[in-house]
C-alpha positions as CSV (number, residue, x, y, z in Angstrom):
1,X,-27.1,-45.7,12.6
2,X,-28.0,-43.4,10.0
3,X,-30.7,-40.1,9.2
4,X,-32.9,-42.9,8.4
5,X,-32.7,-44.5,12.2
6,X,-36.2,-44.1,14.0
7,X,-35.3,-41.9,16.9
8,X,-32.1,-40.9,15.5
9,X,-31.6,-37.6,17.8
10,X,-32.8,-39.3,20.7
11,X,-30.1,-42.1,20.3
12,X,-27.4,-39.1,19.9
13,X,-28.3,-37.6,22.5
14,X,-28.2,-39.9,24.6
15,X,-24.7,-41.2,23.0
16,X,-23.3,-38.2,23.7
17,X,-23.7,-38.3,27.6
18,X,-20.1,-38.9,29.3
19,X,-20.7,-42.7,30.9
20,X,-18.6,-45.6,31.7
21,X,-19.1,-49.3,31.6
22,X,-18.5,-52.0,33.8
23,X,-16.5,-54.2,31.7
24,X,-14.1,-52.7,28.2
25,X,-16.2,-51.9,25.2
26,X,-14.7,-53.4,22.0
27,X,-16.4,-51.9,19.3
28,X,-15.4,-52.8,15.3
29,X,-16.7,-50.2,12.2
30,X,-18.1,-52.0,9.4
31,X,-19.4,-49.0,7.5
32,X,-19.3,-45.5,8.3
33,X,-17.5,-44.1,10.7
34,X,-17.8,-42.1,14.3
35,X,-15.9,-40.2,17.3
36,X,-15.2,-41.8,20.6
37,X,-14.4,-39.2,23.0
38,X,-12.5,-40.7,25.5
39,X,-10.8,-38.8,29.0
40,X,-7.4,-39.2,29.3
41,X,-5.2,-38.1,32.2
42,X,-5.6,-34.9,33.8
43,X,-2.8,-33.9,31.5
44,X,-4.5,-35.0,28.5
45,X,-8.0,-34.5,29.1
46,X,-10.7,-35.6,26.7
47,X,-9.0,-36.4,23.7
48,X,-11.1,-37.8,20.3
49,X,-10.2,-40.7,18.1
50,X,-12.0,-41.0,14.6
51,X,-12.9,-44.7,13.9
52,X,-13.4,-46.1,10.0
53,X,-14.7,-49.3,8.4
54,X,-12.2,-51.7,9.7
55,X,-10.9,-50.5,12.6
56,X,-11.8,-51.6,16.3
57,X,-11.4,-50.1,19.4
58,X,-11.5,-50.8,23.0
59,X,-12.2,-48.7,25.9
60,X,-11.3,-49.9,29.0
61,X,-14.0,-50.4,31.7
62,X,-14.7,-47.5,33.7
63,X,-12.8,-44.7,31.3
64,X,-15.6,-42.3,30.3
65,X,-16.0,-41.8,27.3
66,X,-18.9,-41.1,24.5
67,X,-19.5,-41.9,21.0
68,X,-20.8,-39.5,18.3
69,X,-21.3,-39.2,14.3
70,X,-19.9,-37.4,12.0
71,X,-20.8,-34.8,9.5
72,X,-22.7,-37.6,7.4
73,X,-24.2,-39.1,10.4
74,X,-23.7,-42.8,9.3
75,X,-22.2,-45.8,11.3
76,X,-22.5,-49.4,11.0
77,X,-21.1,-51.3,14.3
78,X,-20.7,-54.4,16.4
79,X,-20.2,-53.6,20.3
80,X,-18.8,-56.8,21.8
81,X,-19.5,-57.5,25.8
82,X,-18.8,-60.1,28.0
83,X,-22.0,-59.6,30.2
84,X,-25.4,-57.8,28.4
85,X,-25.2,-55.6,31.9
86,X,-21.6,-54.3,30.5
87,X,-23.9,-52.5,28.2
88,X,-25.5,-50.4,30.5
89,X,-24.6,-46.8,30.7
90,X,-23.5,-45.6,34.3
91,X,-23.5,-41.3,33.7
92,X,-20.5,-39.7,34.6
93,X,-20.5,-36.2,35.6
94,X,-17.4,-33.9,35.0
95,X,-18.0,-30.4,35.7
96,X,-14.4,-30.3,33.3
97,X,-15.8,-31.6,30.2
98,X,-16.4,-28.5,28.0
């Protein structure tokens, strides 16, 4: 994803709606970099972790979470799932998440 994405905004938008998956979401940065914002306890809260070229996360199925740019709006990244319906979104509304 970059500024020269067709439908860029769109696509952040919608990236930046809380949502959970059915199955973990293993994602690895080849270029770029991004945000996952990812609820932790009720101790914890929503907490961010900064990903760069190289690194690979996963996020367990059903945490919510949501994935934004950075400043320089640029990622390159493979998602892994099991299933193609482990891709689908399923919104997650916290009235907490300021």
């Amino acid at each position: 994803l970059s500024d020269a994405t067709l439908g860029i905004e769109e696509l952040l938008e919608k990236f930046k709606s809380i949502h959970t998956h059915s199955e973990d979401e293993v994602r690895a940065i080849v270029g770029g970099h991004g945000t996952f914002v990812i609820k932790g306890t009720e101790e914890t809260g929503y907490f961010d972790i900064e990903l760069d070229p190289g690194e690979v996360i996963s996020v367990p199925e059903n945490t919510p979470h949501f994935f934004t740019l950075l400043d320089d709006r640029q990622v390159l990244a493979v998602r892994l799932f099991i299933n193609p319906a482990g891709w689908v979104a399923n919104p997650y509304d916290d009235p907490s998440f300021a």
